[in-house]
N, C-alpha and C positions, 0 to 999 in steps of 0.2 A: 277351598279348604275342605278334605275330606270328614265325615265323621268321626273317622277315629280320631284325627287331629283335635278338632274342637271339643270330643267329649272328655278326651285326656285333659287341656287346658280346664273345663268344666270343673271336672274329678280334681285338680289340683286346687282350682280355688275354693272349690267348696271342704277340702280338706282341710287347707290352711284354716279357714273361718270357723270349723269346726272345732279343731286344735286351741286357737285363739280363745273363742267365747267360752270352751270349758273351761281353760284356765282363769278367765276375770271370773265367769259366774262362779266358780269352789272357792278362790280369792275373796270373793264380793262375801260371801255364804260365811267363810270363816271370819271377815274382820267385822261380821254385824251377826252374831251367834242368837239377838232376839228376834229374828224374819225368822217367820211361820211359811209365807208365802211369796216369792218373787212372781210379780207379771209381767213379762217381758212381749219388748216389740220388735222382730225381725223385719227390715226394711232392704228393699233391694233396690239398690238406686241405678237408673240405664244413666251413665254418665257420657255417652257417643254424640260425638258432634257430627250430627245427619247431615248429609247434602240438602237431602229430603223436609221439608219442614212439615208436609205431611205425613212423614213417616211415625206410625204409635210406636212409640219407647215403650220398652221393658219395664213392666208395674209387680211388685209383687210384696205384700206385706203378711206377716203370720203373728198373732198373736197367741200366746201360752203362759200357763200360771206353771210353776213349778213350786210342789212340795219340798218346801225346807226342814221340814222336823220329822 
């Protein structure tokens, strides 16, 4: 698989999940108008069934508070 290939596929899901989470999170914001503050946890799950059982999966979590008022 070339780089371009994979960074496209990349580009595409992180756009969907980008698209997605803004809609719940403005969704979430308007049907709870008394949150000051959301703190949210981005979780990246490697969901790949390795041949390898040595092999390290994909880890990645981000935490962030966002300003609701």
């Amino acid at each position: 698989m070339t780089d371009e290939i994979y960074k496209k596929d990349i580009r595409a899901l992180l756009k969907t999940f980008g698209v997605m989470a803004d809609e719940a999170i403005v969704g979430h914001i308007a049907k709870n108008p008394g949150i000051s503050q959301l703190n949210l946890k981005v979780i990246l799950v490697d969901d790949t069934k390795y041949d390898d059982q040595n092999c390290e999966k994909l880890s990645l979590e981000i935490n962030r508070s966002i300003e609701c008022k």
